[in-house]
C-alpha positions in Angstrom: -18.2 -34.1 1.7 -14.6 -34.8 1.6 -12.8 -35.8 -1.7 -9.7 -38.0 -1.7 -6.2 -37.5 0.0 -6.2 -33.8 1.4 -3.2 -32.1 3.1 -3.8 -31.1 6.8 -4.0 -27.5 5.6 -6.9 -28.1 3.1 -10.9 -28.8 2.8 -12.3 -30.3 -0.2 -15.9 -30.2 -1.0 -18.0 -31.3 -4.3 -19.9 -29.2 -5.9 -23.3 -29.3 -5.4 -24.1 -29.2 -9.3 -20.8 -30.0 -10.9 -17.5 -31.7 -11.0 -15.8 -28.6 -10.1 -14.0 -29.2 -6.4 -13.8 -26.2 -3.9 -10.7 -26.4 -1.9 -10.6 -24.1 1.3 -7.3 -23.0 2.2 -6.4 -21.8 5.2 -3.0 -19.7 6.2 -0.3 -21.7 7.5 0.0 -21.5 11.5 0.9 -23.4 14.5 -2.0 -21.8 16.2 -5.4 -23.2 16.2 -8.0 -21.1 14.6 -12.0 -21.5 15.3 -14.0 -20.1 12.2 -17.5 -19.9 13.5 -20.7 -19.4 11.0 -23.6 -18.1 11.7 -27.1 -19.9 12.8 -28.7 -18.3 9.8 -29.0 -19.1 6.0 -27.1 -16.6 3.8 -24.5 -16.0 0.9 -20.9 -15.5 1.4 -19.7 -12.4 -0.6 -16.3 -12.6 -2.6 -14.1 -10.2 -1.4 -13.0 -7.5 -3.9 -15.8 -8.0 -6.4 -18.6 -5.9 -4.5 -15.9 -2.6 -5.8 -16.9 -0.9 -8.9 -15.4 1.7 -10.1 -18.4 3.6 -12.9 -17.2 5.0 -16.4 -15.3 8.6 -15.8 -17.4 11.5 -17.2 -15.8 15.2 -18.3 -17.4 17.9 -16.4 -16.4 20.4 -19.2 -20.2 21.1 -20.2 -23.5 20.8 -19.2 -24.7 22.1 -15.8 -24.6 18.7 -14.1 -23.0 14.7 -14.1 -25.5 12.2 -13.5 -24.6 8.6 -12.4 -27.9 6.4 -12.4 -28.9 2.5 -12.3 -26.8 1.9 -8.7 -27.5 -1.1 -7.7 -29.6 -1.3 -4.7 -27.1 -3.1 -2.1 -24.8 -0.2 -2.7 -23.9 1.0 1.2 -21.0 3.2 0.2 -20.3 5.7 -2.7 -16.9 7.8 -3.4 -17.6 10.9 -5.9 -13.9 11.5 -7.3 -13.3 15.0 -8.5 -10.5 16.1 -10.7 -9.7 19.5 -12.2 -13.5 20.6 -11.3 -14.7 23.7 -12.4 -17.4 25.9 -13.2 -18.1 29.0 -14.9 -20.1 30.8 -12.7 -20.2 31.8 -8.7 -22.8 29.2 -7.7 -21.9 26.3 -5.0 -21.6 22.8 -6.3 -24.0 20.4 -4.7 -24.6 16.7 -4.4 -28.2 15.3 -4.7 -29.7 11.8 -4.1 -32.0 10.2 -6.2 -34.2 7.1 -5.9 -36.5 5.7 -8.4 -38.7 8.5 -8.2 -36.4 11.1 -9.0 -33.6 13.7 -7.9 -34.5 14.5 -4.2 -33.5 18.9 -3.8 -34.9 19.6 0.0 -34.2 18.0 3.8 -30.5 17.5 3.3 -28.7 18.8 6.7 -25.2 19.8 7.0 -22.7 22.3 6.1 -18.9 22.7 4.5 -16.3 25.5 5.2 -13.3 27.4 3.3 -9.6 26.6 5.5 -6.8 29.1 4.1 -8.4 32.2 2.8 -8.3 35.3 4.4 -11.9 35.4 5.2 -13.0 31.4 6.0 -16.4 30.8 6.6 -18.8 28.0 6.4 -22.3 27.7 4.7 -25.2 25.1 5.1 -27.9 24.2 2.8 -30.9 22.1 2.2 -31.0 20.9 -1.1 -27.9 19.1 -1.5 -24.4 17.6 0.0 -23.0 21.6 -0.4 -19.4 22.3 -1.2 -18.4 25.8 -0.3 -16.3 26.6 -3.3 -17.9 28.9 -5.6 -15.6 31.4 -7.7 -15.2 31.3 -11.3 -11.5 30.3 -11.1 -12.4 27.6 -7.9 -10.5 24.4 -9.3 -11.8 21.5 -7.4 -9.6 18.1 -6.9 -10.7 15.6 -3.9 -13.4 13.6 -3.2 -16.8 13.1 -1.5 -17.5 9.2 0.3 -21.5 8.9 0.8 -22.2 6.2 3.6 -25.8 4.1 4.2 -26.4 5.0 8.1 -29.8 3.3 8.0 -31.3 0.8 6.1 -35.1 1.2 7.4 -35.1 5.2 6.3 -32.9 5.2 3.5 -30.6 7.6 5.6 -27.1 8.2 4.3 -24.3 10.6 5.6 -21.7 12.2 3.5 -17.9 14.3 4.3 -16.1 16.1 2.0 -12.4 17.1 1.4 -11.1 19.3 -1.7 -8.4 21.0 -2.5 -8.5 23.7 -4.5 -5.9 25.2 -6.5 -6.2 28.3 -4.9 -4.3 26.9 -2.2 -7.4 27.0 -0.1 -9.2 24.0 1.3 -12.4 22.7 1.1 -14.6 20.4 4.1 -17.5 19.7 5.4 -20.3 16.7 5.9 -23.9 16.0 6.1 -27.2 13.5 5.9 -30.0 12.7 4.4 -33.0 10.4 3.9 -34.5 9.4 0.8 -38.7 8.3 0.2 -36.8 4.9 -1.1 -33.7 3.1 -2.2 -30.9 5.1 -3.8 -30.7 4.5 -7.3 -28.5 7.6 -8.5 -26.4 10.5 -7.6 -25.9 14.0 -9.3 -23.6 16.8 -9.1 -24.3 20.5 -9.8 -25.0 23.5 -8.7 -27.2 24.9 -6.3 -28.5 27.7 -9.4 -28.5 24.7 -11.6 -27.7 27.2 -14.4 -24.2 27.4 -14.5 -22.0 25.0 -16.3 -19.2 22.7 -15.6 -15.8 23.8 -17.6 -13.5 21.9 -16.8 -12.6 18.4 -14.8 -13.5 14.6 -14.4 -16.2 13.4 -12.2 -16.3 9.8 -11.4 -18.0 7.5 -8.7 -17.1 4.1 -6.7 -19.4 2.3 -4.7 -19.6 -1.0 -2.7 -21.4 -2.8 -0.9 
């Protein structure tokens, strides 16, 4: 429904409930431009406010960060990792979780060392692995989680770090979870030796 004098560059609309008017903008051009909707009933999504950026957590104890209650149209997560360290020789792995729990077994994939004298890459099952396992190994990079498939829950993950070793860390992998993700942890594959050092945080969107 159109509402008084409007420019040629501008729609007005009522609201549906309110006084409040919507005006619809569009960029100045000589050109003319077709936007086409779709022959189905849906929401429009505002753009930038499906990013959310969780509370940072110190990984300078405990033997791993937990991020839970992700909202279920999440379809992409970036694990941030700064200063990340542990004190003992075990990988640090990424697990899953839905509403029944952490998920530790069918995850596929591998990540490998770049820059040391002897590189080398190593797979594993129970978690998004991250070949960097020394003592001294501090970790700074980041992990992006995608949703390949809707219908089995499956999500696919790659990896870069940088460690201040000088070496280099990569790698990727999948995984399908019993239902919708719901949280995310990071530890280590021993699950006995403790974080000393570092900030963990995630980002996800829809």
């Amino acid at each position: 429904m159109a509402n008084g004098t409007l420019a040629a560059s501008q729609i007005e609309m009522l609201s549906q409930s309110g006084t409040g008017i919507t005006t619809i903008v569009p960029p100045a051009t000589d050109t003319n431009r077709t936007l086409t909707l779709p022959d189905s009933t849906g929401t429009v999504a505002t753009l930038g406010t499906s990013l959310t950026l969780a509370t940072a957590v110190a990984s300078t104890s405990g033997t791993s960060v937990d991020f839970t209650s992700i909202p279920s149209w999440v379809k992409r997560i970036t694990i941030t990792f700064v200063g990340v360290s542990s004190n003992g020789t075990s990988r640090k792995i990424v697990q899953l979780g839905d509403s029944g729990g952490f998920e530790n077994t069918g995850y596929l994939g591998a990540s490998t060392v770049a820059g040391s004298a002897t590189p080398g890459g190593y797979a594993a099952t129970d978690g998004f692995v991250m070949n960097f396992f020394a003592a001294a190994d501090v970790a700074h990079g980041s992990m992006t989680i995608n949703l390949v498939d809707l219908a089995s829950n499956t999500w696919a993950s790659n990896h870069t770090l940088g460690l201040t070793s000088a070496f280099a860390v990569f790698g990727g992998g999948s995984k399908s979870l019993s239902a919708t993700l719901t949280q995310i942890r990071i530890t280590t594959q021993n699950g006995t030796d403790a974080f000393d050092a570092g900030t963990i945080n995630i980002m996800y969107e829809g």
